[in-house]
FIKOLGU-35831 format. One record per residue (C-alpha): residue in one letter; y, z, x. Coordinates in pm, whole numbers, padded with zeros to 5 digits, always signed. Example, Ala and Ser with C-alpha at 12.3 -4.5 7.8 and 13.67 -1.06 7.14 Angstrom:
A-00450+00780+01230 S-00106+00714+01367 
END
This chain:
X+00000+00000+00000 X+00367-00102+00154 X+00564+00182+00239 X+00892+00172+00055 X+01039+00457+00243 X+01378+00432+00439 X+01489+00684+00687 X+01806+00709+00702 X+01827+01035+00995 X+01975+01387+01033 X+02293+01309+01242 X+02501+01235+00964 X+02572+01273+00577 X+02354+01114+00386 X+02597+00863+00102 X+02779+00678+00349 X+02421+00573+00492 X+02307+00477+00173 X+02627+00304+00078 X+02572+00048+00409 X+02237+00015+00357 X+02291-00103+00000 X+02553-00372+00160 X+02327-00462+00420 X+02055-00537+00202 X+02227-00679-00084 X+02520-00803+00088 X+02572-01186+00087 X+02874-01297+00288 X+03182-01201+00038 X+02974-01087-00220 X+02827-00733-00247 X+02615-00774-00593 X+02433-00450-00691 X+02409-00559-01060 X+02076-00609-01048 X+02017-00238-00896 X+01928+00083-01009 X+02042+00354-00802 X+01906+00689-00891 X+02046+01032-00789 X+01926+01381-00857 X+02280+01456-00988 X+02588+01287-01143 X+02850+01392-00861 X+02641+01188-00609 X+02644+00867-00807 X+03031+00896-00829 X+03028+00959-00492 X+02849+00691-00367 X+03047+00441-00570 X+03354+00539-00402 X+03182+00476-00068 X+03038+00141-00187 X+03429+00037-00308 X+03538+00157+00052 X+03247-00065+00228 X+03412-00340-00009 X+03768-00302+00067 X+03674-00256+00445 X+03565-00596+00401 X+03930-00750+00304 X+04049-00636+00660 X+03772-00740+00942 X+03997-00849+01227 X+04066-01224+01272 X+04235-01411+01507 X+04356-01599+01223 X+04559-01306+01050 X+04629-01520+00736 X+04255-01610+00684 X+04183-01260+00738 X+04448-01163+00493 X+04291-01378+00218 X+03947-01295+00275 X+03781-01106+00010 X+03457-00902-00054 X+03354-00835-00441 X+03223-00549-00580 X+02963-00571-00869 X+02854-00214-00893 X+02505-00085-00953 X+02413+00089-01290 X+02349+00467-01100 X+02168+00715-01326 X+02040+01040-01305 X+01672+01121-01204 X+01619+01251-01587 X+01812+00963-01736 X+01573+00682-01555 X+01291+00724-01770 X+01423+00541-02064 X+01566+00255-01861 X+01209+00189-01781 X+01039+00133-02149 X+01128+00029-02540 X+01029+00227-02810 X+01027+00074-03128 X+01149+00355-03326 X+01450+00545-03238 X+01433+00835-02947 X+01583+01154-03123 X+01906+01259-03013 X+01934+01637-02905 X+02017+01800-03224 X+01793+01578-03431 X+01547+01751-03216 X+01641+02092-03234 X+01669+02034-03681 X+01281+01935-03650 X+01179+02206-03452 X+01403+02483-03639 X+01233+02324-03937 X+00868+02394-03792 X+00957+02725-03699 X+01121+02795-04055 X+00830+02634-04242 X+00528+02813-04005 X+00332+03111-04173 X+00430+03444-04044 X+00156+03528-03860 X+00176+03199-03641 X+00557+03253-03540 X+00475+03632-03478 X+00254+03552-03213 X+00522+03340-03044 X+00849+03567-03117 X+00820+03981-03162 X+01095+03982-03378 X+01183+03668-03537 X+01540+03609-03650 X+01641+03714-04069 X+01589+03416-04276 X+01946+03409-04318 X+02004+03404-03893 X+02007+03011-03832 X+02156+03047-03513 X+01875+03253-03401 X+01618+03000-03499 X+01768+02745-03326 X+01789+02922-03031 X+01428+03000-03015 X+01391+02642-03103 X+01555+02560-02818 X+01329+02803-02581 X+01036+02616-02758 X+01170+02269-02660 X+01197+02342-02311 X+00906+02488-02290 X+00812+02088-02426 X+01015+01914-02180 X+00860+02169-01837 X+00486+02038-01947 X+00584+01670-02077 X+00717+01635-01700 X+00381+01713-01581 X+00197+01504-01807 X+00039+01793-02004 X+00057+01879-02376 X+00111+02186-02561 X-00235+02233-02675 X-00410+02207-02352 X-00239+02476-02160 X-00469+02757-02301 X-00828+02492-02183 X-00656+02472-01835 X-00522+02795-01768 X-00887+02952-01903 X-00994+02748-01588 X-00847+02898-01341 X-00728+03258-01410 X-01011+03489-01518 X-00726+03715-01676 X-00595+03480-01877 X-00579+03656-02251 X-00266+03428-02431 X-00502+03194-02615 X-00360+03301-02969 X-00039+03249-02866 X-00097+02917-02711 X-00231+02837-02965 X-00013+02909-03225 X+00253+02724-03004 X+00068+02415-03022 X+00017+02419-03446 X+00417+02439-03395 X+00449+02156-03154 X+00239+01914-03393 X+00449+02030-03703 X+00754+01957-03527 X+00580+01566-03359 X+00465+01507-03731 X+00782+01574-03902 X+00998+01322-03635 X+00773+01073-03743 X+00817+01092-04066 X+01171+01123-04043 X+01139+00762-03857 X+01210+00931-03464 X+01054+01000-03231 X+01084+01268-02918 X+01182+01126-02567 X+00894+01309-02390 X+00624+01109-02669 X+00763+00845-02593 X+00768+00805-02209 X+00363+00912-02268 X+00302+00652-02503 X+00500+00392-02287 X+00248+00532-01985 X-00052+00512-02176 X+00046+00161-02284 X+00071+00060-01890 X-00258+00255-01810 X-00417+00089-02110 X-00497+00430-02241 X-00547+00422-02651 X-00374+00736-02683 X-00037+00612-02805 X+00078+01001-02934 X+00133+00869-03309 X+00402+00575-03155 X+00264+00240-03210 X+00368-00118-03034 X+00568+00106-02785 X+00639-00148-02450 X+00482-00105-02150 X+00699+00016-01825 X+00845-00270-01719 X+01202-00296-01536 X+01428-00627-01373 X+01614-00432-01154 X+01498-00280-00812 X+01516+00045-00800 X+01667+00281-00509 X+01583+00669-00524 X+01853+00873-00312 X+01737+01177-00153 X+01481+01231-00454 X+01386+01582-00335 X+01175+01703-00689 X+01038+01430-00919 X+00830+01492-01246 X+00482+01379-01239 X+00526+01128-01552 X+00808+00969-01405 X+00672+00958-01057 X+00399+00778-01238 X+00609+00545-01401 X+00750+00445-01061 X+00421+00391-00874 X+00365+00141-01165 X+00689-00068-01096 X+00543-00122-00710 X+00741-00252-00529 X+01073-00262-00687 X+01110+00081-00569 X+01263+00198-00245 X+01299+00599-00130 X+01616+00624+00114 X+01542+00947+00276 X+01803+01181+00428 X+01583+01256+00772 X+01436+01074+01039 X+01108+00856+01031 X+00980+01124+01298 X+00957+01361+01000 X+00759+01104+00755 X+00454+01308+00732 X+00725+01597+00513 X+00820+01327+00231 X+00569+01160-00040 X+00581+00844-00121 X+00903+00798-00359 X+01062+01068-00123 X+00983+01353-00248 X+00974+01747+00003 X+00581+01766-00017 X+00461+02145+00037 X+00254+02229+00272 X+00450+02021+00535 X+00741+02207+00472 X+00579+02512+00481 X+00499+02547+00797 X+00858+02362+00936 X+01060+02601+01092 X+01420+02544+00955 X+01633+02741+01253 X+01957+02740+01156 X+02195+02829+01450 X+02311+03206+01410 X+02645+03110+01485 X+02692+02908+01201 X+02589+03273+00998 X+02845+03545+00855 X+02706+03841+00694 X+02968+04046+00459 X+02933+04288+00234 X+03074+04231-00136 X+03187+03924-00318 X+03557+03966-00244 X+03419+03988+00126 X+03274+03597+00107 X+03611+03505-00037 X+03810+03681+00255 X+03571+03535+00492 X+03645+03198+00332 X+03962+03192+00378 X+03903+03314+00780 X+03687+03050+00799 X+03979+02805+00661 X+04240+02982+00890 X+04027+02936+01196 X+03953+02558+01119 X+04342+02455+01026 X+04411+02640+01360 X+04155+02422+01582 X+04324+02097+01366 X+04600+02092+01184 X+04524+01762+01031 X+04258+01887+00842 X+04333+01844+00462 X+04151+02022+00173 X+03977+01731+00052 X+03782+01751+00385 X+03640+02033+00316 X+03354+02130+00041 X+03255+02491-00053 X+02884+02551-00135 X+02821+02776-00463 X+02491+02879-00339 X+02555+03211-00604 X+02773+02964-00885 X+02867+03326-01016 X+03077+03353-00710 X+03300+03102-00804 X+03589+03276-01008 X+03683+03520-00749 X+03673+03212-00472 X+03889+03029-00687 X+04116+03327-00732 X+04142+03416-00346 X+04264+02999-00314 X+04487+03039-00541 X+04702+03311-00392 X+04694+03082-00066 X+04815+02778-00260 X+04503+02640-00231 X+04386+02388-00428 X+04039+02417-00566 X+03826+02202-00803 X+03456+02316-00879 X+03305+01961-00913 X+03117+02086-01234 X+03427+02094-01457 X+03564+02358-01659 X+03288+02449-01940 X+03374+02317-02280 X+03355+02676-02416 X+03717+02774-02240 X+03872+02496-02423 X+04137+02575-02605 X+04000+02387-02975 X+03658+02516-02915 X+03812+02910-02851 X+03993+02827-03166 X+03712+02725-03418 X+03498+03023-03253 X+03812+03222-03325 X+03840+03085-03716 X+03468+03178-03776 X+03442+03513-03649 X+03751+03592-03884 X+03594+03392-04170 X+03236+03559-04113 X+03386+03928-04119 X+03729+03912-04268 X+03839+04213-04055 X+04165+04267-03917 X+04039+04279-03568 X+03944+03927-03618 X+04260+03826-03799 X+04470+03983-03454 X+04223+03786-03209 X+04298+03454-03386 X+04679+03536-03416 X+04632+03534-03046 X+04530+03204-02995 X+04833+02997-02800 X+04812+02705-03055 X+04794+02938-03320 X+05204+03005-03283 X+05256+02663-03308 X+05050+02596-03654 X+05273+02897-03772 X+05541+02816-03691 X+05541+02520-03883 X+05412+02680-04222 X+05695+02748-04456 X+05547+03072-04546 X+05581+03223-04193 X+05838+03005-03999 X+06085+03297-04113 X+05890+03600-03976 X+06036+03620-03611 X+05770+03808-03467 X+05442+03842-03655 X+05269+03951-03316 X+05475+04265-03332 X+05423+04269-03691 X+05012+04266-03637 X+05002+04518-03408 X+05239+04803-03552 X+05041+04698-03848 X+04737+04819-03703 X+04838+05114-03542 X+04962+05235-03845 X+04712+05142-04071 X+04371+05111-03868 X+04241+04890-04205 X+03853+04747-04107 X+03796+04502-04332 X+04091+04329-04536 X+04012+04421-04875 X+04281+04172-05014 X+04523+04502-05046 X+04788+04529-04792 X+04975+04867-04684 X+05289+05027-04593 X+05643+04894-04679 X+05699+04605-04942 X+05846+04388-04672 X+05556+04486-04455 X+05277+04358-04706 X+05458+04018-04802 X+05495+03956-04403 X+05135+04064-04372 X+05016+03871-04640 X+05208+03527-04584 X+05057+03498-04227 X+04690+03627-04368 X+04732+03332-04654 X+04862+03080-04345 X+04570+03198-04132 X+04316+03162-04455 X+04414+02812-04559 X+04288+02693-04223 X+03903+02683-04426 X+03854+02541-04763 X+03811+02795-05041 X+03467+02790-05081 X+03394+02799-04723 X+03127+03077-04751 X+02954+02840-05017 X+02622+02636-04830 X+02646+02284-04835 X+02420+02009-04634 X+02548+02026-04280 X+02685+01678-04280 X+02920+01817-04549 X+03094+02014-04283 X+03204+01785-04021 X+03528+01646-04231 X+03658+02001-04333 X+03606+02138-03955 X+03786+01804-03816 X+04053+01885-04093 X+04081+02234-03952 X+04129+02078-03645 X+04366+01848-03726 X+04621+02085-03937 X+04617+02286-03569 X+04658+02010-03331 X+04772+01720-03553 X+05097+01769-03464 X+05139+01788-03087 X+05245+01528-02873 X+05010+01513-02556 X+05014+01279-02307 X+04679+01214-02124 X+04893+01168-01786 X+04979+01560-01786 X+04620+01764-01644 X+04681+02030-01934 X+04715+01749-02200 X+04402+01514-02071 X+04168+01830-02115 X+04263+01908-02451 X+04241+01569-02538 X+03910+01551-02363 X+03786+01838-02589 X+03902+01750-02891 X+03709+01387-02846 X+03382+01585-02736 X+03424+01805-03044 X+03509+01493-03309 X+03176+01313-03131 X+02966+01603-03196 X+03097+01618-03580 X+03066+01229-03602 X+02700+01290-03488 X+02664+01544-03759 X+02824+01371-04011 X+02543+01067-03994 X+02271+01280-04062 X+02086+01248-04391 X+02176+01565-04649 X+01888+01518-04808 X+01620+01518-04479 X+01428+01824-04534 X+01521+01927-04190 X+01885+01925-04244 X+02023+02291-04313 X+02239+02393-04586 X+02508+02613-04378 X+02807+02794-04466 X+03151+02703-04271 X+03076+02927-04048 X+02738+02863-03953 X+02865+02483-03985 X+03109+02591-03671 X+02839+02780-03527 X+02609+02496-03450 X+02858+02257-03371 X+02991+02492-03112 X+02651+02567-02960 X+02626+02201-02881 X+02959+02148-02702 X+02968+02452-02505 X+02790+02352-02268 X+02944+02031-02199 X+03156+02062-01938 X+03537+01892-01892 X+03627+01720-01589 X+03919+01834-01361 X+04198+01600-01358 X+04234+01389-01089 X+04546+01501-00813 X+04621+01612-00539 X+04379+01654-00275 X+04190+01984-00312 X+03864+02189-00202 X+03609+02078-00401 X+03298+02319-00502 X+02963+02272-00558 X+02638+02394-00656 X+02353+02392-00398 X+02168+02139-00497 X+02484+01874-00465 X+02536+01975-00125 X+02290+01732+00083 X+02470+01451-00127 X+02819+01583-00019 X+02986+01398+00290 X+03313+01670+00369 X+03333+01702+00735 X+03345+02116+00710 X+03097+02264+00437 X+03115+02680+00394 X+02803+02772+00190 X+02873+03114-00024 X+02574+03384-00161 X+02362+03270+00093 X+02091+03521-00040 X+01720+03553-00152 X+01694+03404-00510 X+01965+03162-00509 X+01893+02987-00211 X+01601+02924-00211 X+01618+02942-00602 X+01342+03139-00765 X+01238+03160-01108 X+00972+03407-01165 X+01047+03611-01466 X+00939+03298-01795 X+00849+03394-02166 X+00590+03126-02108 X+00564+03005-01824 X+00608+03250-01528 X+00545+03156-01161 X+00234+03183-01129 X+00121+02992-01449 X+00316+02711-01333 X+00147+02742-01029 X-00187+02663-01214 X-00040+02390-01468 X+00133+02189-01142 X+00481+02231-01277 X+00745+02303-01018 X+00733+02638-00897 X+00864+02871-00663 X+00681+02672-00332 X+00782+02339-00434 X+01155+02490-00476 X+01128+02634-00100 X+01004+02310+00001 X+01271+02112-00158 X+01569+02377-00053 X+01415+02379+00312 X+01422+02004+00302 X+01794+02022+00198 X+01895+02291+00462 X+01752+02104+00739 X+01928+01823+00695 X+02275+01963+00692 X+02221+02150+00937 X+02165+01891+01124 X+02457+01652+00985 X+02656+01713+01257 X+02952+01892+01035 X+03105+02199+01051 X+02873+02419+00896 X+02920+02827+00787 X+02643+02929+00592 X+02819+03345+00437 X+02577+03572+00332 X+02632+03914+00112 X+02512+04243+00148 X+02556+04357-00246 X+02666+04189-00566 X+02958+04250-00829 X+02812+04550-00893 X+02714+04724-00559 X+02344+04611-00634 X+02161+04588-00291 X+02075+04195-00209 X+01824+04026-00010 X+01907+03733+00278 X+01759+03453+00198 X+01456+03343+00375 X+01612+03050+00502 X+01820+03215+00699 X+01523+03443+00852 X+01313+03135+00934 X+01274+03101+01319 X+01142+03284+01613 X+01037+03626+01572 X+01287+03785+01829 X+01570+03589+01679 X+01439+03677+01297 X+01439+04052+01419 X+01827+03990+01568 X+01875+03871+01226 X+01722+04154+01019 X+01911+04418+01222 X+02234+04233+01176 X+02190+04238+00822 X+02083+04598+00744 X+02182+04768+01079 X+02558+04696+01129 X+02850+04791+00929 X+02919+04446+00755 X+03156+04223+00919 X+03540+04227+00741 X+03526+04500+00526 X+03719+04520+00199 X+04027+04401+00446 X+04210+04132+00334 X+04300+03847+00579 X+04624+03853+00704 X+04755+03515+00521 X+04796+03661+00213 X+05118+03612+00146 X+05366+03850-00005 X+05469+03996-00337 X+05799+03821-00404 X+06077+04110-00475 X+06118+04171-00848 X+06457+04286-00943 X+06439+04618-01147 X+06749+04618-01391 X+06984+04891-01341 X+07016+05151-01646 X+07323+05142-01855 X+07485+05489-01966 X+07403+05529-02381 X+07677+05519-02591 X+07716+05779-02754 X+07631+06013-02394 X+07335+06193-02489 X+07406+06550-02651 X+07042+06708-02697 X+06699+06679-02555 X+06414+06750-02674 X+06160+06971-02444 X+05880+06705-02430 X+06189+06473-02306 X+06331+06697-02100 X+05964+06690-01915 X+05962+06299-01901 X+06338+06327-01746 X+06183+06537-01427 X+05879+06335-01415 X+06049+06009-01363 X+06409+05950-01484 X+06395+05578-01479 X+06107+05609-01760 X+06304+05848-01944 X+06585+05559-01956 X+06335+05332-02075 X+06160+05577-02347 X+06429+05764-02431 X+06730+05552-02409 X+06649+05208-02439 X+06342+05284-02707 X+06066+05082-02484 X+05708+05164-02568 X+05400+04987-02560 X+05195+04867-02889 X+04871+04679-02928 X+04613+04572-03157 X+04371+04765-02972 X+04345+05108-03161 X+04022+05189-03380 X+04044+05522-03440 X+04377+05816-03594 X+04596+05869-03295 X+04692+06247-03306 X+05028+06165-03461 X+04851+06005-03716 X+04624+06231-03792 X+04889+06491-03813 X+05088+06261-04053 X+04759+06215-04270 X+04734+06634-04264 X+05086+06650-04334 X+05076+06448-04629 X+04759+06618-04807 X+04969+06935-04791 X+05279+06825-04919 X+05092+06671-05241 X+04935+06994-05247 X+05208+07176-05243 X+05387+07014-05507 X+05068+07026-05763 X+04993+07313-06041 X+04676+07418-05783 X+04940+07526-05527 X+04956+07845-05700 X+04573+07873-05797 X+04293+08142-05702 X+04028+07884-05827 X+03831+07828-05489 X+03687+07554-05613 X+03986+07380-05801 X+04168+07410-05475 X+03867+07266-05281 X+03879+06967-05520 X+04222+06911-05539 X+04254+06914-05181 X+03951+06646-05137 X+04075+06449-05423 X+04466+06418-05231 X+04286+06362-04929 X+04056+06065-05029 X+04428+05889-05247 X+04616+05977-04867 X+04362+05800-04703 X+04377+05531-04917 X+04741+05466-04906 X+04758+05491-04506 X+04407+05309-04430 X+04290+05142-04721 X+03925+05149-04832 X+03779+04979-04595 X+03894+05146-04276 X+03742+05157-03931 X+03405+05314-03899 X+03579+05604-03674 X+03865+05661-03878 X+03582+05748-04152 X+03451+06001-03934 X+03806+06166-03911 X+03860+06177-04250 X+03543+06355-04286 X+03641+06588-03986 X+03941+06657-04168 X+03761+06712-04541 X+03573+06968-04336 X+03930+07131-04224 X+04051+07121-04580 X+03778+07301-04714 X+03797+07586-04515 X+04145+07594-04590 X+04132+07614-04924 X+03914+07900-04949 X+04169+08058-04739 X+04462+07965-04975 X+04203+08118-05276 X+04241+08410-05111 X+04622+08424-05068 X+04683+08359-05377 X+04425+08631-05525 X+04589+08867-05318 X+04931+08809-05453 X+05098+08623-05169 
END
């Protein structure tokens, strides 16, 4: 069999290789035509990545020297680019199925139905406690455990129901048989009802396209499916991990495929076939990076100081060196707000190559925002909407509210005064207070139809959310040349694509829900979270990646952060299903194949010939102890024991110290006091306290009438309290009891002007620890009315 591997060596990155050996192969003359190529990546950034490098290859071609500088001039090379996919996007490039392949949330519908439709004692065996009928979202997120649970074994070729036959085989412990099996009655339900609802799943599909080839009969229920067949050649870049059913479909195409491997031919023997780290070879490599490329710190704060030594040092050594040389590894991603923070207060500019996550969006905080307050109806929701920044601007142009100059205010003295739980469509306090209160409520509550709690079919939905949408943001100007602007915009198309998608489905499928609003939200939300929006393109900045984009990455100076056991190599050994060493049996990835792979990747940038700092911590966030990774620890034994006492026998390099480029606080000018008009005549003693503490805060309390007020408080401060108290006894003492010896008259009377007090000051649906005082202070009252009993009795 021809060997379709190309080695493309150590001593360099690996895109710009693969960029000129794509123009030296498929280069002709002026012409670089990659249209009929497939070039596959394990992740998106390197595809981008590499079609930069193949427009720079191109461009470099409009300026070869000439001694005729006008020919040269008006030479030209053209660019047709490649169609560059993921490594789990190839499959379906690669086969036709004649019915549709079910889009994500099609998928998740099916399987929710299964799960919903299942007898109890089949969906006990999977789940302890499976979600209230009424919990959707929890069904589909158990759905969603189930289905990739589907998606680990349909990589490997193996189905449901025959993980209980071959796990029997090899571990003599194995007792999960019930529950296998129950999981398998779930995954035919779930095939069965795609079928009928004219789909089918991506993962039967790519089987029944394999069979086809193999000329196996077993076409999974999809008939006249297409073998694997493909025009284009096909070139896998640094292809570390590939799934057994798509490594099968490439062996089939032959030799249309080609492997360019980042590492020497010397090291063939390490890679399979289409390129991928094969185990044992790897296993016994010895990685040895250099231990001056090492830093071991203590906290995360520490690898962010360190970073910025480690910037300080290099802009020292060359001045030239601009931040979009220069990539920072995310071997720990959770590392990456306090990097980005430490940057920032540089001046540095940062841009994690992942995107910001959909769910910090400013329209999807909103709708989560609007369904919390529609679920509950609780004035703790109510504030956390009001708090939304487009919120102001959809008030401000309401008729109702435009007038109320600060509602904010109005919110939170609201609830410190009143501590109401849920809004019980009574508001307190002043008349002014409740019209103000009640105009922004009736602005905030015409956001939702009025019979949003009412469940409709869930394509019902996806007008009156884009409505709700629309009376927010319908009325901004944004420009998608402005960073701020082109993210919103990108969110709001993400979100309107999601509730197109929605919109299509069939009301009447017996796997479409009938939702509330809320739920409605709910579902759309958990399906755009995830998505993640793209920085804007600027100025040049540090860019930051996860580990496994790193080998792809071609930055002249890479710093690598949480260089630690579990994250690098990655580890996964804690499943509901399928734990380490039951993938170990099955063939599925596992926590080897990982080392292999992550070894593989190390290796070669170490040896890339760039400026390399691999940082290391001793604890995480939360002072937990953590481990070095193994990486690191991998070469001779004197050096490994160096390494070990480094790590756990030294004082960790740069403390909590900050690095000296910090810059400075800028000066903030503290206004001067003015004298009160009228001079002040009397103090108070409490006052008089605050003057000697600090007479610049007596200004501000006393004088100028500052204090602070939130929406924060749950419970009766101890002025309230007081004020409730207070107000019991003056009813009291203005009723016919006041003058009673009836114990128990008194009792009751007291109870009775306690429970109307309460009701005027908190309504009567308070706070859950307002309650409690009002019981602590029915508790007080009756004591003291057995007391007053007794005064009276007694003639006072």
């Amino acid at each position: 069999m021809e060997d379709r591997r190309v080695f493309l060596g150590w001593d360099g990155p690996c895109p710009p290789r693969a960029a000129a050996w794509l123009r030296q192969r498929y280069g002709r003359g002026d012409l670089l035509d990659l249209s009929g190529v497939i070039v596959v990546t394990p992740a998106a950034r390197a595809g981008r990545r590499l079609l930069e490098l193949l427009t720079d290859v191109a461009a470099v071609e409009n300026k070869v020297a000439s001694d005729d500088k006008t020919r040269a001039l008006n030479k030209t090379c053209v660019l047709v680019p490649p169609t560059i996919v993921t490594l789990g996007g190839l499959p379906e490039l690669l086969y036709q199925s004649p019915l549709p392949v079910a889009g994500e949330l099609q998928a998740d519908l099916a399987r929710v139905c299964a799960l919903r439709q299942a007898p109890a004692e089949v969906v006990s065996r999977i789940v302890v406690e499976p979600p209230a009928t009424e919990d959707w979202q929890g069904w589909l997120l158990v759905a969603r455990d189930l289905a990739q649970l589907d998606a680990d074994l349909a990589g490997q070729g193996i189905a449901v129901d025959q993980v209980a036959d071959l796990a029997e085989a090899e571990l003599a412990d194995f007792i999960e048989r019930p529950r296998w099996e129950a999981l398998g009655a779930l995954q035919t339900a779930y095939e069965k009802t795609m079928l009928e609802l004219g789909f089918v799943d991506a993962h039967r599909a790519r089987a029944a396209a394999l069979n086809a080839s193999l000329g196996s009969g077993d076409s999974g229920g999809v008939e006249a499916v297409k073998a694997i067949h493909c025009d284009c050649d096909i070139v896998l870049l640094a292809t570390l991990e590939i799934s057994a059913v798509t490594r099968r479909m490439l062996e089939l195409l032959g030799p249309r495929v080609t492997a360019l491997i980042h590492a020497p031919a010397t090291e063939a023997h390490r890679f399979g076939p289409l390129g991928e780290a094969l185990i044992e070879p790897w296993a016994g490599h010895c990685v040895n990076v250099p231990a001056e490329v090492i830093r071991i710190v203590d906290r995360p704060r520490d690898q962010a100081y360190q970073v910025l030594r480690e910037l300080e040092r290099l802009t020292t050594k060359d001045a030239t060196l601009s931040p979009d040389q220069i990539t920072l590894g995310l071997g720990d991603e959770t590392l990456t707000p306090t990097l980005r923070r430490m940057l920032d207060l540089q001046s540095i500019a940062s841009r994690p190559a992942a995107g910001k996550p959909m769910r910090q969006a400013r329209p999807v905080m909103l709708l989560a925002a609007v369904g919390r307050f529609l679920a509950s109806d609780r004035l703790d929701d109510l504030a956390a909407l009001l708090r939304h920044p487009d919120i102001a601007d959809h008030l401000q142009r309401q008729h109702a509210t435009a007038a109320i100059a600060d509602w904010l205010t109005l919110l939170d003295s609201y609830i410190s005064d009143h501590l109401q739980g849920r809004l019980a469509g009574e508001w307190l306090g002043r008349d002014r207070v409740q019209r103000d209160m009640k105009a922004v409520y009736d602005a905030v509550l015409h956001l939702a139809p009025h019979d949003h709690a009412r469940p409709k079919p869930l394509p019902d939905w996806s007008q009156p959310i884009a409505e709700l949408l629309d009376r927010v943001y319908g009325g901004l100007s944004l420009r998608r040349d402005e960073p701020q602007d082109a993210q919103l915009i990108r969110a709001l198309q993400n979100i309107t694509e999601t509730l197109r998608v929605q919109s299509r489905i069939d009301p009447q499928a017996v796997t479409t829900p009938h939702l509330s609003m809320v739920q409605a939200i709910t579902l759309t939300l958990m399906q755009v979270s995830e998505l993640e929006l793209p920085h804007p393109a600027g100025d040049a900045a540090v860019e930051m990646l996860g580990w496994l984009e790193l080998q792809l990455d071609d930055a002249p100076v890479l710093l690598v952060t949480g260089v630690n056991e579990g994250a690098i190599p990655q580890s996964r050994n804690a499943d509901a299903f399928l734990p380490d060493r039951m993938r170990s049996v099955l063939g599925l990835p596992d926590n080897r194949s990982r080392l292999a792979r992550d070894k593989a990747m190390l290796t070669a940038i170490a040896a890339g010939g760039r400026e390399l700092v691999l940082i290391a911590g001793r604890r995480d966030a939360d002072g937990n102890p953590l481990i070095p990774s193994r990486l690191l620890l991998d070469c001779p034994r004197e050096e490994q024991v160096r390494r070990v006492m480094d790590y756990y026998g030294k004082e960790a390099q740069h403390q909590a110290a900050p690095p000296l480029l910090l810059p400075g606080v800028d000066g903030f000018a503290i206004p001067m006091p003015v004298p009160p008009d009228p001079p002040i005549s009397k103090l108070r003693v409490t006052a008089f306290a605050d003057y000697l503490a600090c007479p610049y805060r007596f200004y501000l309390k006393h004088v100028r009438k500052l204090g602070s007020l939130d929406d924060r408080a749950v419970e009766l401060d101890a002025l309230l309290y007081g004020t409730l108290a207070h107000e019991v006894m003056r009813r009291f003492g203005k009723s016919d009891l006041a003058t009673s010896h009836d114990e128990g008259a008194v009792i009751a009377e007291l109870t009775r002007l306690l429970d109307q007090s309460a009701l005027d000051l908190v309504g009567d649906e308070p706070c859950p620890a307002v309650m409690i005082q009002c019981e602590q202070l029915r508790q007080r009252l009756v004591v003291l009315g057995r007391w007053q009993a007794r005064q009276v009795a007694e003639g006072w």
